[in-house]
N, C-alpha and C positions, 0 to 999 in steps of 0.2 A: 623499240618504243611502241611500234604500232600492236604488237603482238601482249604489250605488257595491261593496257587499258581494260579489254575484255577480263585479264584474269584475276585485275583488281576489282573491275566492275561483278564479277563472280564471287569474291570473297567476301566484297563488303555486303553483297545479299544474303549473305549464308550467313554473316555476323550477322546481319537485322533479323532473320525470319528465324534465327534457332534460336532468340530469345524468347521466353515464355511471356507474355503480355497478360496486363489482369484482364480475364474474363477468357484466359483459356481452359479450356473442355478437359475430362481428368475423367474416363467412363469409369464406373463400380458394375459388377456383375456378382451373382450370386454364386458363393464356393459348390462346385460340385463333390467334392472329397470334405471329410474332415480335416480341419487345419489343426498341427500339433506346435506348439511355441518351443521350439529346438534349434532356432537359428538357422533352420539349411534351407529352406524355402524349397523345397524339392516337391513340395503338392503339386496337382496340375492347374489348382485353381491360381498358385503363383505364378506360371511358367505363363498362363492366359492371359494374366492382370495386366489392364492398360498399364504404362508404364509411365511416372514422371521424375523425366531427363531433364538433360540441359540447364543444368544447373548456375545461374549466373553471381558472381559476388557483389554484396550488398557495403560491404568495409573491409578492407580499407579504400577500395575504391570499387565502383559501382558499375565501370565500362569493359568489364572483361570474366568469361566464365572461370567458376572455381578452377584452379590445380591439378583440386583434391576432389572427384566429380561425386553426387549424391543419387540413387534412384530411390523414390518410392512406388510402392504399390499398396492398393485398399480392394479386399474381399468383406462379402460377410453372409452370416446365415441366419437361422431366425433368434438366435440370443446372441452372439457379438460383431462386432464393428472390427475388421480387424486390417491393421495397417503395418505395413514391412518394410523395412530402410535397408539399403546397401551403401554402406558407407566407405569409400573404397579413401584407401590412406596406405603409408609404409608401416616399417617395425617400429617407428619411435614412439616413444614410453607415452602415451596419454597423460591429459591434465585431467586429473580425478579429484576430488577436491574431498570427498564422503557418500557413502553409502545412504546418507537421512534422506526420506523424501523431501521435497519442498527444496531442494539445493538451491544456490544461487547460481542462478541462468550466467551470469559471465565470468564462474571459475571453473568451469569446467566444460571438458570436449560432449559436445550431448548435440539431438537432433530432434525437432518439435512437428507435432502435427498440430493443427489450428483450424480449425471451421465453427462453420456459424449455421446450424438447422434450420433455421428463421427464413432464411436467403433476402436480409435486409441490412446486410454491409456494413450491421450495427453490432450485434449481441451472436456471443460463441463459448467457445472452450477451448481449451489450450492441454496436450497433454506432451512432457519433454521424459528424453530419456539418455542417460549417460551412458560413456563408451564403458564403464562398470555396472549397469544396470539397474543405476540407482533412479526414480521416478518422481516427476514432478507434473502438478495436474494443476487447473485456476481455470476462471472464469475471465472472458474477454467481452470488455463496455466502449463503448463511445469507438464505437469503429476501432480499434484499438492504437487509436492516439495518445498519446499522453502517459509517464509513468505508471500514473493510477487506473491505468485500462485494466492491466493484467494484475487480476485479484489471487494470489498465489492458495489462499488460506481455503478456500473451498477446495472439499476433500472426498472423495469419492472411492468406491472399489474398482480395479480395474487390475491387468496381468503385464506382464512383458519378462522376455528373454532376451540375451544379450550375449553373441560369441563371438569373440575375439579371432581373428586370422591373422597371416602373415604381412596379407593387402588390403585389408578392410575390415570393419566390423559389423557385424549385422545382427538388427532391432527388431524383432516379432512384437506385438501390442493385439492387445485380444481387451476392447472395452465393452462391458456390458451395457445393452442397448437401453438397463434400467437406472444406465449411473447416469444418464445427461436427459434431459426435455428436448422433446422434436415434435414431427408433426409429420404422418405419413403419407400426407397429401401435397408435402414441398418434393417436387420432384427435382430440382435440382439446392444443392446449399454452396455457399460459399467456403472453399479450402483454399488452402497453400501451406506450405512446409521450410519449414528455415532449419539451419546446419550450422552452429559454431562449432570450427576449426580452432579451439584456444590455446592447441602449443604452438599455429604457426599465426592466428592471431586474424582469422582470416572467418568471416562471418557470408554464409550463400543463403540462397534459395530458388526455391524452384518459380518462382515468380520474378520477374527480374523489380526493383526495388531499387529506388534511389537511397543512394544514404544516408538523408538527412530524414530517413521513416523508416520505424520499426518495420523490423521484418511480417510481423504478425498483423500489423495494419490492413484490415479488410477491403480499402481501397485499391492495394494491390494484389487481390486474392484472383483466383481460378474460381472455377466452377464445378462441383462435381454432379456427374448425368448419372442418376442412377437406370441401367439398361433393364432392373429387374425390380420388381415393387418392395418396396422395403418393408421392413416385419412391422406389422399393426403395433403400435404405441401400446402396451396393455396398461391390466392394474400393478400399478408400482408404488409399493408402501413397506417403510422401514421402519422398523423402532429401535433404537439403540438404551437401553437401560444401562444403570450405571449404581454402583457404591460402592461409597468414599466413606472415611473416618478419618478421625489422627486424635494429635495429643497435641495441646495448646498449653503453653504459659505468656505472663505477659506481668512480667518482676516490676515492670513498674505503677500499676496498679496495686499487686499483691505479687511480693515476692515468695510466697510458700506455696499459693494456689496455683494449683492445674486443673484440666478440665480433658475432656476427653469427648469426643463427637463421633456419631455413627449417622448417615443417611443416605436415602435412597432415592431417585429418580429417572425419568428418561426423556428422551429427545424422539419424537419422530418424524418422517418426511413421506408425505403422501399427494400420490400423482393425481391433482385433481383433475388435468387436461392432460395431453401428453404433452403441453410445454406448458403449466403451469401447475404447482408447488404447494401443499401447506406443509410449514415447518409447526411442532409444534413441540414444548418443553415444560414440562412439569418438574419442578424445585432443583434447577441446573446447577450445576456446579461447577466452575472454573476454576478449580485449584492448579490444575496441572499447566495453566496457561506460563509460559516463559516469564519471567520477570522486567518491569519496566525498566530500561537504561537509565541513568537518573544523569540527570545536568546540571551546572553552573547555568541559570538562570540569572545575570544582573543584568538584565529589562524591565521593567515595568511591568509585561503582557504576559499571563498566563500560557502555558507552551502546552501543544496539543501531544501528545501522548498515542499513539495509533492502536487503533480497535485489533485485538489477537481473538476476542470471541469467536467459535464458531457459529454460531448460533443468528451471529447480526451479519455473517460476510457474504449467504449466495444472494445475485441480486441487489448489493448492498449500496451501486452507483443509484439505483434509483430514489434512494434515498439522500444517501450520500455526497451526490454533486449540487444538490438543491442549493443554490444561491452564491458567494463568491467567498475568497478566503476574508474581508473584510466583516461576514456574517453566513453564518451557514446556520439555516435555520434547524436543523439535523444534527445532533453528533449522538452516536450510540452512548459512547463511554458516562453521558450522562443519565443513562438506565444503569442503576445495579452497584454505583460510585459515587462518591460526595464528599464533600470536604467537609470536615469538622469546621469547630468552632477557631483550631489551632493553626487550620489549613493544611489538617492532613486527609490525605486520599482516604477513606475506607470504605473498605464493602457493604453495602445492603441485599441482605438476601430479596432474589427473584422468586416468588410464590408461582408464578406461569406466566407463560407468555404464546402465540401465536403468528405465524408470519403466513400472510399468503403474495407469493412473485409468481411473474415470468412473465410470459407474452402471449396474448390473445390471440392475435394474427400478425401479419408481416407488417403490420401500421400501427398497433397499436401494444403497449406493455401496462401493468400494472402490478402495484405493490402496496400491501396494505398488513400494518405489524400493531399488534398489540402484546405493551407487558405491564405485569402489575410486581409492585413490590410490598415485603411487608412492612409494619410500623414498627420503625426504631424510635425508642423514646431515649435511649442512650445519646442521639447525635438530635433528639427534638424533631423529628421526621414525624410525618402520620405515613399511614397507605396512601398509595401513589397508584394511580394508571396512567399509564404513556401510551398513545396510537398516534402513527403515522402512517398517511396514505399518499400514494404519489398515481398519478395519471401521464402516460409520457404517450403522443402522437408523434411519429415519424413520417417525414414527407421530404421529396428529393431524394436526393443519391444517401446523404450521414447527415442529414440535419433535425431536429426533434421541438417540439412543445412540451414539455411539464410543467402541473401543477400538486402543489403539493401541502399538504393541511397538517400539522402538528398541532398533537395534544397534550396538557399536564395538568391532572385532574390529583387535586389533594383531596381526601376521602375523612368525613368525618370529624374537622375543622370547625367550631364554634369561637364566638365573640373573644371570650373571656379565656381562651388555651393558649396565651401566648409563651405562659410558663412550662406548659406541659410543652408544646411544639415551637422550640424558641431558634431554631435553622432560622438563619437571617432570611431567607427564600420562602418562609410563610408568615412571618409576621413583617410588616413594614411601615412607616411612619410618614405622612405627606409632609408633615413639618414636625419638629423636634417638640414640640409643644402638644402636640394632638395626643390621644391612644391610637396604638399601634392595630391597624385594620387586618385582617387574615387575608391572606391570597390565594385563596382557593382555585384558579385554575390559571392558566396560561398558554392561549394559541396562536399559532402563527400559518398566515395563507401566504404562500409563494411560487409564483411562476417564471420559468427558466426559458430563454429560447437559445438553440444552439442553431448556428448557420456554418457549414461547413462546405468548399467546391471540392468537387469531384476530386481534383488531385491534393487535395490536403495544403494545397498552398494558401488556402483565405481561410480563415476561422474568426468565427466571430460570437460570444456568448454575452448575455444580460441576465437580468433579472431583477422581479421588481415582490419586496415583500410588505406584509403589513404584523404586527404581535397585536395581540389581543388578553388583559387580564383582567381582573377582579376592578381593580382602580384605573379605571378608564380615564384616560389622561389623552390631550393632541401629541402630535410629533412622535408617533411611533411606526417610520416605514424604513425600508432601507434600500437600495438598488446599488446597480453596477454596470456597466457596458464595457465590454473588450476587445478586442481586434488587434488580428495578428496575420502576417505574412510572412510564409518561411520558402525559401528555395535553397539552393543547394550551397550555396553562399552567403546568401543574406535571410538574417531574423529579423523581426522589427513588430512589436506591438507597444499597442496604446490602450490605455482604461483610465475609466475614472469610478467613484462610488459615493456614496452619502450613506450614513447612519444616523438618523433621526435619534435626539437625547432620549426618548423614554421606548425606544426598539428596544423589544424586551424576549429576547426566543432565551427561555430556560433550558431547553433543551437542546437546543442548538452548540454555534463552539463563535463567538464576536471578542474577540480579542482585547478588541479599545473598551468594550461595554464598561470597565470599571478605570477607565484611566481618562477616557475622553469624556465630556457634556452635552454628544454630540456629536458627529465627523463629518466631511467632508477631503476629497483628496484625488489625485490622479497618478499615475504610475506609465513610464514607459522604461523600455528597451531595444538596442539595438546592438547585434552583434555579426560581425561580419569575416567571412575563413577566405583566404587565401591556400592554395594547393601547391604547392610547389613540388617540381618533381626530384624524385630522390626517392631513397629509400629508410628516410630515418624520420624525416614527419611529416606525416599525415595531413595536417591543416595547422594554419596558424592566426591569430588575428586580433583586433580589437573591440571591447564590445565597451558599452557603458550604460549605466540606470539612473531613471532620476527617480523617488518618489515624495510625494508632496501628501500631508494632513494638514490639515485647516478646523479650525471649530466653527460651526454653523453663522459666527457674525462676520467670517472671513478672516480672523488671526491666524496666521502659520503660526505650527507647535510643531510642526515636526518637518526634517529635510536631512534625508540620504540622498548624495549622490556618488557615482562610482563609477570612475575609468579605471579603466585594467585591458589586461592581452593574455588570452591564452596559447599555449601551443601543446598539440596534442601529438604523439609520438604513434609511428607504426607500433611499435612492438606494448602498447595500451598503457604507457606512461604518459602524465600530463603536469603542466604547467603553466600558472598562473598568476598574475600580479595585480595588485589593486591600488589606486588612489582614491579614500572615503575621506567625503568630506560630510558630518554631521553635525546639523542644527536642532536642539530642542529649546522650547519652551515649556517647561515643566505647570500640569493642570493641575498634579496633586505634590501635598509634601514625600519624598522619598530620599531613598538611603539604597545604594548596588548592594552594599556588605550588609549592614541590619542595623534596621531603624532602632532597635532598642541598645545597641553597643551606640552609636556614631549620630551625632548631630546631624540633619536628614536639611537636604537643598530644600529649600519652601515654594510653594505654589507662585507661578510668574517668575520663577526665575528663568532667564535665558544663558546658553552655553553652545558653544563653538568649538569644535575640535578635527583636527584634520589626522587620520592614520594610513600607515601601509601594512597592506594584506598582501603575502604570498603563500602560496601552496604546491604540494609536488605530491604527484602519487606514482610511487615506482612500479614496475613493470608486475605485471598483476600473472602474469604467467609465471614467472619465477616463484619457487616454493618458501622462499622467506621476501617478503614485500612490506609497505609501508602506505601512510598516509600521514604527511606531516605539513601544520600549516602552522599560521605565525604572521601576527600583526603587533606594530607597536604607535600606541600615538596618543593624541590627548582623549583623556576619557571627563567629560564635567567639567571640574576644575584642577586635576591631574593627570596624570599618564595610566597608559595600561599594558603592560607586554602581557602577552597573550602565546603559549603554545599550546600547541594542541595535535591530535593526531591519531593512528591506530598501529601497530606493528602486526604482523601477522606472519606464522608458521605453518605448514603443513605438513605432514606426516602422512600423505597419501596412499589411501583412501582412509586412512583411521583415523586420525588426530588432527585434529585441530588446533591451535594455540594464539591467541590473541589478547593482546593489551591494547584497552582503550584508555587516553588520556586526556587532561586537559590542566593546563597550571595558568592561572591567571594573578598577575603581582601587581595590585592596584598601590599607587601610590595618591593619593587626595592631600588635599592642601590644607591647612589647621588642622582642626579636632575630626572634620569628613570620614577619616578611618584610613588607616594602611592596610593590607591586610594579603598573603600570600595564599591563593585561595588553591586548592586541589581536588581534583577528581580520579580516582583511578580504577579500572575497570579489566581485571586479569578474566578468562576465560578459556575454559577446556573444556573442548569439543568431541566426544571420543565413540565412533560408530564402529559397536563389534562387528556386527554383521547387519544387512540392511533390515533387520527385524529386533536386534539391541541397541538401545544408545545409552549415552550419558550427556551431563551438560552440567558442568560446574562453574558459576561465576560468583565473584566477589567483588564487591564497589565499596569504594570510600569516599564519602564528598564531606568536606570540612566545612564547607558551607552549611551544610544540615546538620553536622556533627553526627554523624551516622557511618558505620561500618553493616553492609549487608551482604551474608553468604547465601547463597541459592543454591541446592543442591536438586538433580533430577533426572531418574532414572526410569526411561520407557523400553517398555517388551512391548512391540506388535504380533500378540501370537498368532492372531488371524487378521487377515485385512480389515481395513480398518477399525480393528477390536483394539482396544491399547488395554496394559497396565502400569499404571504408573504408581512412583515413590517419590515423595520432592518432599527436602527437608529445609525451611528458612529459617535464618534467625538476623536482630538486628544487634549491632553494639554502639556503645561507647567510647569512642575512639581514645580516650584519653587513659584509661584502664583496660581494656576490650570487655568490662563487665556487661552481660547481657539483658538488652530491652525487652525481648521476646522474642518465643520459638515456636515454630510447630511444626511438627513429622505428620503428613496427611499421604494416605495412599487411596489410589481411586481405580476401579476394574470397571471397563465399558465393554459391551457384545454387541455386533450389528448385525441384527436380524433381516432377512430379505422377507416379507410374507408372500 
């Protein structure tokens, strides 16, 4: 016993001190040889390279080094950055999921490098890579907390090799030093590197990382010392030119006519610092953008839609996080799209646009975007110009001040054009008796403050705005206050907000703005994981939500609350249960099914109803998996079973196959509407080689009465050069006779100057 003391007291220092801590050292030194991307690492500049060891796991549990151990190393010279993985493993078969860039980070075995140029623990890149060598690259915000830290869509040139062995596979990456913004007077940047193991389901890094925070979270990053001065920042300017055609019909307008379109533009991106950006676009075109998911909406609230542009994603938090989800003074998707008079989405073409981001210094960033659109008179539109500016101060370890100014400038607007420009958004009425006034602009000034501690456990964001338009009205501000503390077991936040009745951001994304007079409201949460040891789950526990809307004289109109337990499984299976209990007090007349079939509940009406929600996502490593959820209870003055869900196949690395679903069987009481509502949503996914794909989907929502196939086929001949084919068309579910078609193809080239 006396002899056993010293050799536990030895062990357990070697466990403390061969953990990698944030703010460890990671030297880079300049390659003396040429480096070749062939997987064997046999340069001498690798055999040299400080080496980062000790790889600790992050999930499923956080107190012990991986298994499966990871080294990297970083050389470079005066054109790339270049970074090498030894990823040591056995012969069993990897989880490869496809060859397409952009994969999703938790289907597949893959290893990520992450830093930040800046060395302000705030703003980075992210570039990953599969044990098939397929590449995924984004942009990392907000210290990289939160979902929306890592912006996948930002896309860039850059190389890697990938060879497979008997004990491990190893990752060569060769990035060009003109594909990211830096600044060659930061001698040291913030890195760390993470490692998903996903056939044994076991997630490391070289940082050690609690689990209840992303691996890529900059609060727990390293440091890299560069021992040799890094290559001068140069001139860095691209242009990517592009044209596109097709062939359009649209039967139900004109069943015999087609039309046929040729046009030409480009995009370019120019280093005006070396960490700061002008994007600019001349008559863009996004046809080749993936197709929107479509949903069973019966709420009230307009449902956000996520920006796939590229054009609005590098940089795009500075914009994008401007104010709360109650109001966001920012939303892109309102440049370029608009709803009819029917409430359908369509396109406005972009005449130009401009963006200049990035960061000044290690205190300060800035983003200022301007686009103009042209006049449709088909949808009653004039010319439009849109600018947004954002100012964001960093102070502390991750905490920031932004201010942020939106603009919507209608161009060209006189008294008497209400007929020519009749978009309910430029002509408006103070009272139903008056003529109808033009609204020629609409701005909004808003300030953000983010408070964050050092270990990610407090966070706390506000913000306080004001709208500004033509018809200068009181009661147009909006705010919000949050706070949250998370540890390893316990979550728990609290907020509240107000929305002032005539808060008016057009360009923004305010959800209530057409359903509330007004808001007011508060929101918390509390969820709490118990560990139990064993090897079959991971955590287990209970959590519950309350949130509360109010109208401006104090009535409750609105109350979700929600208990439930989840249990989450080692092997990435999860499971959950809910008790919702909801209150509304209806502000406007509405109908779930449709106001013009079904007698619509009337304004003041109040409604009670209590349902259960469960859900199960099977084990996501396994090549055939699921997502199936399912609630049943009162809906209004009826019931509502509700399934819904995803199936999913793989055919690894090539195929893909997935069905999305959703069946909802409303039952209402008298004339209200019955009505068996369906969504379904088949897809095939098919990656010839990491430079062919395909992408076939088809959606049927009978809510819309709409059947839509999307067909679309990308060549990347040259980095990021594409070609692409995408053929759409809609139907008529009831015949499949066709709404409209068009076959467009578009050829892009990315020039380096």
């Amino acid at each position: 016993m006396k002899r056993s003391f010293p050799i536990l007291f030895i062990f357990l220092c070697s466990w403390v001190y061969g953990q990698n801590l944030p703010g460890t050292k990671l030297s880079i030194k300049k390659a003396q040889d040429e480096i070749v991307l062939d997987g064997k690492l046999e340069e001498e500049s690798w055999k040299q390279a400080d080496v980062a060891d000790n790889w600790y796991q992050n999930f499923p549990v956080d107190s012990l080094p991986s298994p499966f151990q990871t080294e990297a190393r970083m050389t470079f010279n005066d054109e790339f950055l270049y970074v090498a993985f030894i990823c040591y493993d056995d012969d069993s078969p990897d989880v490869v999921s496809t060859l397409r860039r952009d994969f999703d980070y938790s289907l597949n075995d893959n290893v990520s490098f992450i830093f930040g140029p800046y060395n302000d623990r705030l703003n980075g890149y992210f570039f990953n890579v599969t044990a098939a060598g397929a590449k995924r690259d984004g942009t990392v915000s907000s210290g990289g907390n939160g979902e929306n830290a890592f912006n996948i869509y930002w896309d860039n040139k850059w190389f890697t090799k990938v060879v497979r062995y008997e004990d491990r596979w190893i990752a060569e990456i060769a990035i060009p030093f003109k594909s990211f913004r830096y600044k060659s007077d930061v001698k040291e940047w913030n890195v760390t590197f993470d490692r998903l193991d996903k056939k044994r389901n076991i997630k490391s890094a070289w940082v050690r990382t609690p689990r209840q925070f992303y691996t890529g979270t900059f609060a727990f990053a390293g440091q890299l010392v560069w021992e040799d001065p890094i290559p001068k920042a140069g001139t860095n300017i691209s242009v990517i030119p592009y044209v596109a055609g097709g062939s359009f019909q649209d039967k139900e307008v004109d069943p015999e006519q087609s039309s046929t379109d040729l046009q030409a533009g480009f995009d370019a991106k120019v280093g005006i610092t070396p960490s700061m950006n002008l994007d600019l676009t001349v008559n863009p075109d996004f046809s080749q953008i993936e197709v929107d998911e479509q949903i069973l909406n019966l709420t009230r609230f307009e449902f956000q839609f996520p920006e796939r542009r590229q054009f609005f994603l590098e940089n795009n938090d500075l914009f994008d996080n401007a104010g709360f989800e109650s109001a966001r003074p920012f939303f892109s998707r309102r440049i370029g799209i608009v709803r009819d008079t029917a409430g359908i989405s369509q396109k406005v073409p972009i005449l130009y646009g401009a963006r200049l981001s990035g960061t000044i210094n290690q205190k300060w960033r800035l983003g200022v975007m301007n686009m103009h659109t042209k006049e449709m008179l088909d949808f009653g539109l004039p010319a439009q110009n849109y600018t947004v500016a954002t100012i964001q101060r960093m102070f502390l370890e991750q905490s920031s001040l932004s201010v942020t100014f939106v603009n919507k400038q209608s161009l060209g607007v006189q008294e008497g054009d209400s007929l020519k420009f009749f978009h309910p958004s430029i002509f408006r009425r103070t009272n139903v008796e008056d003529q109808p006034t033009p609204n020629t602009y609409n701005r909004v000034l808003d300030a953000d403050l983010v408070l964050r501690s050092k270990d990610n456990r407090w966070y706390h964001s506000s913000f306080f705005a004001q709208s500004f338009d033509t018809n200068s009205k009181p009661k147009t501000k909006s705010g919000s206050a949050f706070f949250q503390y998370s540890d390893r077991s316990l979550t728990a936040n609290v907020g509240g907000f107000f929305v002032n009745k005539n808060f008016n951001a057009e360009v923004g994304f305010v959800p209530g703005s057409t359903v509330y007079p007004g808001q007011m409201g508060y929101y918390s949460e509390v969820a709490y994981k118990m560990y139990p040891k064993g090897d079959v789950i991971l955590y287990s526990g209970p959590q519950a939500r309350l949130n509360d809307t109010y109208l401006p004289d104090g009535t409750l109109v609105d109350r979700k609350s929600n208990l439930g337990y989840v249990v989450s499984f080692q092997n990435s299976a999860m499971l959950t249960f809910d008790f919702e209990h909801v209150f509304q007090r209806l502000t406007l007349d509405f109908n779930p099914i449709s106001a013009a079939q079904f007698r619509q509940f009337l304004e003041g009406q109040q409604f009670h109803w209590n349902s259960f929600l469960a859900s199960f996502q099977s084990n996501t490593i396994k090549k055939l998996n699921f997502l199936l959820s399912s609630s049943y209870g009162g809906f209004y003055n009826g019931t509502n079973l509700n399934i819904s869900g995803q199936l999913n196949m793989r055919f690894q690395p090539y195929v893909n196959v997935a069905m999305r679903f959703d069946y909802n069987n409303l039952k209402l009481s008298e004339d209200y509407g019955d009505a068996e509502l369906f969504l379904l949503g088949p897809k095939l996914d098919v990656t010839f080689t990491d430079k062919l794909f395909f992408t076939g989907y088809y959606q049927y929502n009978n809510l819309t009465d709409n059947m839509n196939l999307n067909l679309r086929f990308q060549w990347r001949y040259k980095p990021a050069s594409d070609f692409y084919i995408v053929y759409t068309e809609n139907y008529f579910p009831e015949n499949f006779a066709s709404k409209n078609r068009a076959l467009v193809f578009k050829l892009t080239y990315w020039i380096n100057l």
